[in-house]
C-alpha atoms as an extended CHARMM CRD file, in Angstrom:
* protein
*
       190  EXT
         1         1  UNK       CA             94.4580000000       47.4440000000       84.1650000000  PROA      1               0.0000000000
         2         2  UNK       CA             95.3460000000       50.5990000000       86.4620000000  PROA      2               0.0000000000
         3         3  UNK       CA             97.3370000000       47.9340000000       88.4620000000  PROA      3               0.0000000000
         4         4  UNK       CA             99.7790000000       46.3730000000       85.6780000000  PROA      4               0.0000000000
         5         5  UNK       CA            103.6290000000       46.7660000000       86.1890000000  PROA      5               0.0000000000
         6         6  UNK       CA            103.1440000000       47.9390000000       89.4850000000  PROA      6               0.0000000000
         7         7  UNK       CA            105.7710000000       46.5260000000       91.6240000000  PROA      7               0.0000000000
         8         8  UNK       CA            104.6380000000       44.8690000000       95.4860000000  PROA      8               0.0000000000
         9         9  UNK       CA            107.2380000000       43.1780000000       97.6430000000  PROA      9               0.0000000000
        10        10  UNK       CA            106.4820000000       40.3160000000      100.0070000000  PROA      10              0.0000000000
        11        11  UNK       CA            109.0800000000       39.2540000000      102.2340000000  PROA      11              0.0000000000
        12        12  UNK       CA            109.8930000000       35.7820000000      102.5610000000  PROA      12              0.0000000000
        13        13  UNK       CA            111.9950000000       32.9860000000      104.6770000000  PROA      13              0.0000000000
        14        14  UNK       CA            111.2440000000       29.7530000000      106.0460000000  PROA      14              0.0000000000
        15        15  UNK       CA            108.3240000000       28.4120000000      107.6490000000  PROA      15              0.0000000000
        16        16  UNK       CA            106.1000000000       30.8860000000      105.6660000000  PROA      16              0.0000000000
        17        17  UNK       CA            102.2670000000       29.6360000000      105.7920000000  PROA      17              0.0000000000
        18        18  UNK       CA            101.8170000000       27.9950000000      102.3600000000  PROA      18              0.0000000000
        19        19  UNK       CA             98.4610000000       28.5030000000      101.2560000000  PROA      19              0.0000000000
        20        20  UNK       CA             99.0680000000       32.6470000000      101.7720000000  PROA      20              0.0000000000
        21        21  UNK       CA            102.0150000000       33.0420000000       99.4980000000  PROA      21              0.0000000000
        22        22  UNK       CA            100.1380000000       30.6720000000       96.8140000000  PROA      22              0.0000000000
        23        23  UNK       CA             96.9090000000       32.8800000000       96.7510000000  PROA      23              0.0000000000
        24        24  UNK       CA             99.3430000000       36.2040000000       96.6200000000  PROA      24              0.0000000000
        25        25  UNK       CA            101.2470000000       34.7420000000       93.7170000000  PROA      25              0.0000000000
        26        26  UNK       CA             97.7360000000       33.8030000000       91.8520000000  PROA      26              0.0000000000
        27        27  UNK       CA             95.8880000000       37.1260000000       92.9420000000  PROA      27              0.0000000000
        28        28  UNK       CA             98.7740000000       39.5610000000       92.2090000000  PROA      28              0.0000000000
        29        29  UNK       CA             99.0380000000       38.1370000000       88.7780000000  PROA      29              0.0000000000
        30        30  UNK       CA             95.8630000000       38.2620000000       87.8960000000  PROA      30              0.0000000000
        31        31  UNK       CA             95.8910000000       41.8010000000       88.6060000000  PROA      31              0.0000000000
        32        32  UNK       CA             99.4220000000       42.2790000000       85.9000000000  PROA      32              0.0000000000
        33        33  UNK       CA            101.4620000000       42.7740000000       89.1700000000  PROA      33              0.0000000000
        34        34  UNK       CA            105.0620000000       42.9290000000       89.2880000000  PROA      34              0.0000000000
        35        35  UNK       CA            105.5540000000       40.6980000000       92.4480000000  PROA      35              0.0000000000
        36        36  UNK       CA            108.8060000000       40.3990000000       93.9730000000  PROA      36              0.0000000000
        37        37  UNK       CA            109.6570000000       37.9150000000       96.9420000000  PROA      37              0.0000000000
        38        38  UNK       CA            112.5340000000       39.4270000000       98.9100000000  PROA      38              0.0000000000
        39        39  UNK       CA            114.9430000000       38.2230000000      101.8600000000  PROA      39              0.0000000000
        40        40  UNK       CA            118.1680000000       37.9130000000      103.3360000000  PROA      40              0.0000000000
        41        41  UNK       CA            120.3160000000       36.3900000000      101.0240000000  PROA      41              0.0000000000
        42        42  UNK       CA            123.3010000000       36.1550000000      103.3160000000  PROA      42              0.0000000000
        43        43  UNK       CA            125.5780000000       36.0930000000      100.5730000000  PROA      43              0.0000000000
        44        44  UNK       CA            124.1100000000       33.1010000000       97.9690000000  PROA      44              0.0000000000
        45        45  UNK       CA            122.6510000000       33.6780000000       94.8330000000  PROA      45              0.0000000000
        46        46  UNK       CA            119.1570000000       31.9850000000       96.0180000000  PROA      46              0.0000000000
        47        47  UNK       CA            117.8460000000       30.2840000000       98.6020000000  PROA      47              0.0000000000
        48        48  UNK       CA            115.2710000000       27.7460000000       99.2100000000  PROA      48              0.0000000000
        49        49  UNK       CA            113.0710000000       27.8800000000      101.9060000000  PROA      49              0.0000000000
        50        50  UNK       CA            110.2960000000       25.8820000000      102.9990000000  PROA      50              0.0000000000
        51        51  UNK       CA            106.5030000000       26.7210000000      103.7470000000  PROA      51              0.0000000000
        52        52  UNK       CA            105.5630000000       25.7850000000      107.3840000000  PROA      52              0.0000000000
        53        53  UNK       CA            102.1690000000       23.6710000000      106.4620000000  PROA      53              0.0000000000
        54        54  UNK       CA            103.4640000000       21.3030000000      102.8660000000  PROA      54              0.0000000000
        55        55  UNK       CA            107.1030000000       21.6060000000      103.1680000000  PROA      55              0.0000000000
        56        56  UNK       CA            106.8270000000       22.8520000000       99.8460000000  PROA      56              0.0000000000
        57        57  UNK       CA            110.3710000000       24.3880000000       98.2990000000  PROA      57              0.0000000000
        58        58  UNK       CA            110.4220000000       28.1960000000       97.2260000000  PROA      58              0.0000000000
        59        59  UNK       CA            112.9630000000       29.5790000000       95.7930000000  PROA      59              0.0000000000
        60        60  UNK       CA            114.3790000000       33.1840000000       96.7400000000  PROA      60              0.0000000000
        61        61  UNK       CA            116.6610000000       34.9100000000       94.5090000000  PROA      61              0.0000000000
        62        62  UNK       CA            115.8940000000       39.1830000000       95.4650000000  PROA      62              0.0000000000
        63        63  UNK       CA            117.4500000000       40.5090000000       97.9510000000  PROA      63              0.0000000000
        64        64  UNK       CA            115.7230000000       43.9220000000      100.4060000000  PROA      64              0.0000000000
        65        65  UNK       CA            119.6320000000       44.2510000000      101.9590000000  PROA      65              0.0000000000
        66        66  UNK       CA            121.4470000000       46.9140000000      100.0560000000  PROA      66              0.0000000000
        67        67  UNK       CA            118.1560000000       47.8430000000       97.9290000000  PROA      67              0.0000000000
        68        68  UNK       CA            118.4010000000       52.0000000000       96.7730000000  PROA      68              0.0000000000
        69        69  UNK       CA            116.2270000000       54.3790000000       97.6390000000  PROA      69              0.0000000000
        70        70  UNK       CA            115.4330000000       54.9820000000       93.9980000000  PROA      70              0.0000000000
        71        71  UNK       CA            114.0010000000       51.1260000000       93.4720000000  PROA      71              0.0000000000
        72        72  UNK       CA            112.5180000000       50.9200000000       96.6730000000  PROA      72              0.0000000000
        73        73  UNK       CA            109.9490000000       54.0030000000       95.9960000000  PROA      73              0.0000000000
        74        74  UNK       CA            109.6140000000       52.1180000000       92.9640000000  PROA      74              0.0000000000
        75        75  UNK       CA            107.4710000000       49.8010000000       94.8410000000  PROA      75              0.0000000000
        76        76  UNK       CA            103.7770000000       50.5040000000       95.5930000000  PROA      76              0.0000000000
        77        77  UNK       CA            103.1400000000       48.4590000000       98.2620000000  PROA      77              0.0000000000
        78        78  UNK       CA            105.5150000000       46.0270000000      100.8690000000  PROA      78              0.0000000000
        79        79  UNK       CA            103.8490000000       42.7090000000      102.4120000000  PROA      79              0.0000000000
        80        80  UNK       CA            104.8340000000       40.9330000000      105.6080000000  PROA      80              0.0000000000
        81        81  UNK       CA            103.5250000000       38.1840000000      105.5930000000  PROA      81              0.0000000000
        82        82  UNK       CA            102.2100000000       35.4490000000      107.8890000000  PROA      82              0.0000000000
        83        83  UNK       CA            103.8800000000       32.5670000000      109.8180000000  PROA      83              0.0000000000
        84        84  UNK       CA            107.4810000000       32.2950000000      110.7720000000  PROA      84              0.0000000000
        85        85  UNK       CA            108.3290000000       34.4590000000      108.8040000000  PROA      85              0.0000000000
        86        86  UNK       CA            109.3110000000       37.2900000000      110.5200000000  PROA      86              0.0000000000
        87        87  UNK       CA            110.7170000000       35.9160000000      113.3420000000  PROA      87              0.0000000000
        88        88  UNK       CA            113.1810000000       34.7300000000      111.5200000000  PROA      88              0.0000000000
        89        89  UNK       CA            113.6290000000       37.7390000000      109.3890000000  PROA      89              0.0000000000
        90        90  UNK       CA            114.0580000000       40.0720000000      112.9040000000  PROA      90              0.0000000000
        91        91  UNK       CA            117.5150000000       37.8250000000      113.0930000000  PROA      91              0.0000000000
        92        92  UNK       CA            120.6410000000       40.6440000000      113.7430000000  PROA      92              0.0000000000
        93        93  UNK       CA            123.7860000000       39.4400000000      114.4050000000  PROA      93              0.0000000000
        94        94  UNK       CA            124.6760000000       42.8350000000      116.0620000000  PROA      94              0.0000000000
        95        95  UNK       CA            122.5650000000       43.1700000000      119.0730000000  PROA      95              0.0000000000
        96        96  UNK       CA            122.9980000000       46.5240000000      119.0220000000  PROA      96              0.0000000000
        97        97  UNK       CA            122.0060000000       47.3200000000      115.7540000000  PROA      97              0.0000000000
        98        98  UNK       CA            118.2110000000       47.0760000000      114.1860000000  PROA      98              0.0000000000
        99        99  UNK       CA            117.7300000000       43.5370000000      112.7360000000  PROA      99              0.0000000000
       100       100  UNK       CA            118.2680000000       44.4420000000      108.3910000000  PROA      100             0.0000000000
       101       101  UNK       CA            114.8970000000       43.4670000000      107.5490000000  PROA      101             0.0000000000
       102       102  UNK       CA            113.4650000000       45.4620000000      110.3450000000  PROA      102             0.0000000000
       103       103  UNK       CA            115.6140000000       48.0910000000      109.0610000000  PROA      103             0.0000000000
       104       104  UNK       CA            114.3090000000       47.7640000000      105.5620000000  PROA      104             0.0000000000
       105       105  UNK       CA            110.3890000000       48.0650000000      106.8830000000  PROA      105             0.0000000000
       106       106  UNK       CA            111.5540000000       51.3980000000      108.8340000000  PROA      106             0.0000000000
       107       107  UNK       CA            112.6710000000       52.6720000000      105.2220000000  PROA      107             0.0000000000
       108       108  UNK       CA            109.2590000000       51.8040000000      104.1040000000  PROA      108             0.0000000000
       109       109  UNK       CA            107.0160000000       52.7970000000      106.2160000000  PROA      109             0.0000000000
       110       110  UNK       CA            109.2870000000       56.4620000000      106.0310000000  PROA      110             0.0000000000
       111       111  UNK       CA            108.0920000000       56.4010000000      102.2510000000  PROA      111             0.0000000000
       112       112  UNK       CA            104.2230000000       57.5860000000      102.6540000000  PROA      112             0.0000000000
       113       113  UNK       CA            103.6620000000       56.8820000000       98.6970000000  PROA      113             0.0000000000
       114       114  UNK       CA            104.1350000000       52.8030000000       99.6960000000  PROA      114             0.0000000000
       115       115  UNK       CA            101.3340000000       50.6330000000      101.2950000000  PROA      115             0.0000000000
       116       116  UNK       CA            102.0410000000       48.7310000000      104.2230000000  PROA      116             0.0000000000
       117       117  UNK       CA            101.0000000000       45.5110000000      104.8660000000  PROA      117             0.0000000000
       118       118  UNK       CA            101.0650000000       43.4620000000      107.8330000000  PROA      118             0.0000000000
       119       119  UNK       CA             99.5170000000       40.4610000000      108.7400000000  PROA      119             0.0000000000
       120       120  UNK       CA             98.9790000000       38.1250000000      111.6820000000  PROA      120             0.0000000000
       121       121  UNK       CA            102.5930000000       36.7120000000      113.2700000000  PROA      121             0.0000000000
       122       122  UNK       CA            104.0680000000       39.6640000000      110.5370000000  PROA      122             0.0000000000
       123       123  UNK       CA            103.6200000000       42.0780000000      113.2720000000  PROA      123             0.0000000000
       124       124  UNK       CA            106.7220000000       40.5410000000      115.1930000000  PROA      124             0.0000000000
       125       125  UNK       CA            108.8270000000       42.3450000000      112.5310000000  PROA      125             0.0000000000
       126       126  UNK       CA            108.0700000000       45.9710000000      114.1960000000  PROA      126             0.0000000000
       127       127  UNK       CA            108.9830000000       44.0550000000      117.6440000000  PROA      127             0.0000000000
       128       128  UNK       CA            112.8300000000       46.5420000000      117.4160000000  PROA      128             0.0000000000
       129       129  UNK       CA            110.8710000000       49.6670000000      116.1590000000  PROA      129             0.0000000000
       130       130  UNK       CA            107.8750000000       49.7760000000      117.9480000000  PROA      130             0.0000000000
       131       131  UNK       CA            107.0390000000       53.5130000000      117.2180000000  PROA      131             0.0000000000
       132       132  UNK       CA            106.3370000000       52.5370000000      113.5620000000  PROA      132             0.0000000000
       133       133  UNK       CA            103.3050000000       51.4540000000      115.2480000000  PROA      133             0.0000000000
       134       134  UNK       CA            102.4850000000       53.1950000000      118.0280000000  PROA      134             0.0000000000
       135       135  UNK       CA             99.1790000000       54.8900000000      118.1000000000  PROA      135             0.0000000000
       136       136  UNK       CA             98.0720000000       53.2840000000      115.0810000000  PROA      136             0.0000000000
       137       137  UNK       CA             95.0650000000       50.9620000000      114.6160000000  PROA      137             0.0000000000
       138       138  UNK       CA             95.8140000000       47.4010000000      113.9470000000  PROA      138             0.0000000000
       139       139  UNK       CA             94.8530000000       44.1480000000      114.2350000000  PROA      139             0.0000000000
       140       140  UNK       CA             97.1490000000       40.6680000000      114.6360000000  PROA      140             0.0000000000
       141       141  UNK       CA             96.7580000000       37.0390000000      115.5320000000  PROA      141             0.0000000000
       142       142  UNK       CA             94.9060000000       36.8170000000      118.6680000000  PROA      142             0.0000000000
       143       143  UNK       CA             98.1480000000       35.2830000000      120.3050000000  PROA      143             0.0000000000
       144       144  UNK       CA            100.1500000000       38.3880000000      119.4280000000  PROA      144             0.0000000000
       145       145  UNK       CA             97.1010000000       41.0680000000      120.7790000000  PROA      145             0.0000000000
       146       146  UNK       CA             99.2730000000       41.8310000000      123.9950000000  PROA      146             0.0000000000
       147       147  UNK       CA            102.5770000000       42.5470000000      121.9680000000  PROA      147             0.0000000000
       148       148  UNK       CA            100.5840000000       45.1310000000      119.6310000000  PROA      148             0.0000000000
       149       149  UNK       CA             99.3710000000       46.6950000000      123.0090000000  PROA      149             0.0000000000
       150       150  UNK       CA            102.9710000000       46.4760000000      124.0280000000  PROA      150             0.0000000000
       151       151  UNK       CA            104.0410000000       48.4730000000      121.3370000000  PROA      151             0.0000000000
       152       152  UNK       CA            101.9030000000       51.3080000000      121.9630000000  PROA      152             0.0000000000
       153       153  UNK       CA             99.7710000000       49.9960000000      118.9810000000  PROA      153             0.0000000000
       154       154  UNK       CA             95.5290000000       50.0700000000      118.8390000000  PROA      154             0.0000000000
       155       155  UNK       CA             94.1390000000       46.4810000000      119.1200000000  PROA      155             0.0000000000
       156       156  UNK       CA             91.2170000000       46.7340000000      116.7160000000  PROA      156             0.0000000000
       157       157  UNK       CA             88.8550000000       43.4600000000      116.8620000000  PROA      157             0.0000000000
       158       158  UNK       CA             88.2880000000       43.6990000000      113.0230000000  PROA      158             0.0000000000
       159       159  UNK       CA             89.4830000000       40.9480000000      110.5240000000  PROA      159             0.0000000000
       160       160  UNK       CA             91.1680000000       43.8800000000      108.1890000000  PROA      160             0.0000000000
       161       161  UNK       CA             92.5950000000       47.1210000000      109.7550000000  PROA      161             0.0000000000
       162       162  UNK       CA             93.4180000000       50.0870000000      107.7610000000  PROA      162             0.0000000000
       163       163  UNK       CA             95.0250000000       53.3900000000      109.2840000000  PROA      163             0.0000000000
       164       164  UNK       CA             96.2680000000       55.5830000000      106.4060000000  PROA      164             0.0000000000
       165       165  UNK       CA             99.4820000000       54.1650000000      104.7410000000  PROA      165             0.0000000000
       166       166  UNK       CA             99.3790000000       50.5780000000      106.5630000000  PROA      166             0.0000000000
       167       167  UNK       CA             96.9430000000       47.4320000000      106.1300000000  PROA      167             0.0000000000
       168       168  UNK       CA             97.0900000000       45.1850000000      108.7680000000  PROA      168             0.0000000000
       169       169  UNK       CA             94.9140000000       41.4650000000      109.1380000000  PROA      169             0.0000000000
       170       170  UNK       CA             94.4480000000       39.2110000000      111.6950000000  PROA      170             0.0000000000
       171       171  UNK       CA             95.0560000000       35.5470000000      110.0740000000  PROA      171             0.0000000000
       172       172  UNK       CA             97.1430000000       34.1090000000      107.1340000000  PROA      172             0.0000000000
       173       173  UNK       CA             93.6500000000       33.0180000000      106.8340000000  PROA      173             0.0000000000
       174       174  UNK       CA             92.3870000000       36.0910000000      106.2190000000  PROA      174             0.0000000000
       175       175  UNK       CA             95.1440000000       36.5590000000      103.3220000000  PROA      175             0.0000000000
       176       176  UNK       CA             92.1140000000       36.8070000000      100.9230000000  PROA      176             0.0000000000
       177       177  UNK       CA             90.5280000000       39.6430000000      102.5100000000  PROA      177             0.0000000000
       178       178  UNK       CA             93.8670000000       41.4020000000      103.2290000000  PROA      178             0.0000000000
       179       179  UNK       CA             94.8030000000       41.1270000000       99.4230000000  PROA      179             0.0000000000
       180       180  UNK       CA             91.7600000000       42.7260000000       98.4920000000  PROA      180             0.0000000000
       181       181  UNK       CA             92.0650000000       45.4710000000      100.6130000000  PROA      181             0.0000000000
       182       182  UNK       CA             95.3060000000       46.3070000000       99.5730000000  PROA      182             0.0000000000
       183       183  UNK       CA             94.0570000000       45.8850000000       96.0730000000  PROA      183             0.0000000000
       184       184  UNK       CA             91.2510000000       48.5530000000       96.4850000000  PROA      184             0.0000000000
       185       185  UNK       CA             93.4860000000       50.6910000000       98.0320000000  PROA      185             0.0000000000
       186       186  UNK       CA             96.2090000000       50.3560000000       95.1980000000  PROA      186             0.0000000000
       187       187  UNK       CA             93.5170000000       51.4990000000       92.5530000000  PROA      187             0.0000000000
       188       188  UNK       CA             92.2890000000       54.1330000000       94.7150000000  PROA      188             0.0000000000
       189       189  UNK       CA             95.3670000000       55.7560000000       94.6590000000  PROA      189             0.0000000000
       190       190  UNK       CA             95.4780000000       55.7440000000       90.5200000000  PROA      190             0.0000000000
């Protein structure tokens, strides 16, 4: 497989939509994918969070805060996901400073080799750093279509959005279609 051992990072905290980290965890494996769920760890070894729909428990243990330069181009791709998730990621306790993980996707997205991937309520993330964004095509939930105009982004009405080095989707409901994208992009680039 042209895609085993590669390394892709989701970001993760509470109130994450269920049924899209389940099909990621199935469809990255099948694939031979190195997946990594990453967070804030604030300090603990792990932390459990639950998913907004089930309640269901995941456990956290990786960390983006801190992470090298070195082992972050290791990655090939960086997911932020659906739901809650990062609203409650965009957290800073220094109101003048960038919130870390927004911070962390700013080191990303300055890395042209790794895929972007944002999708639906994931696009509240870029909220501090809008001009990772701006004048790009996108799409998001349709609740969130003003704040991508906001940001100086393109509202595209499609259900999966590519412009170059970033994948964006409207729905976790479209988490299928997203994956595959990002998947036929991955190999592309083999």
């Amino acid at each position: 497989m042209k895609l085993e051992g590669k390394k892709i990072g989701i970001l993760i905290e509470s109130d994450f939509y269920d049924p899209e980290i389940w099909y990621y965890q199935r469809r990255f494996a099948e694939e031979g994918m190195d997946l990594h769920f990453l967070t804030r760890l604030w300090g603990n070894k792990s932390i459990t969070f639950k998913g907004h729909e089930y309640q269901v428990p995941f456990e956290c243990s990786e960390s983006f805060e801190n992470m090298s330069d070195a082992d972050l181009e290791s990655y090939v791709c960086i997911i932020v996901p659906s739901g809650m998730v990062s609203d409650r990621l965009r957290y800073t306790e220094d109101v003048n400073k960038l919130p870390p993980a927004t911070q962390f996707l700013k080191r990303a997205f300055a890395k042209k080799s790794i895929l972007k991937g944002i999708i639906c309520h994931g696009m509240w993330l870029i909220a501090p750093a809008t001009e990772l964004v701006k004048g790009r095509r996108v799409v998001v939930h349709n609740n969130l279509i003003g704040d991508a105009k906001a940001y100086g982004a393109i509202y595209t009405n499609e259900d999966v959005v590519v412009d170059g080095d970033l994948v964006t989707a409207r729905s976790g409901g479209h988490c299928h279609l997203f994956a595959k994208k990002i998947l036929e992009m991955l190999r592309s680039q083999n």
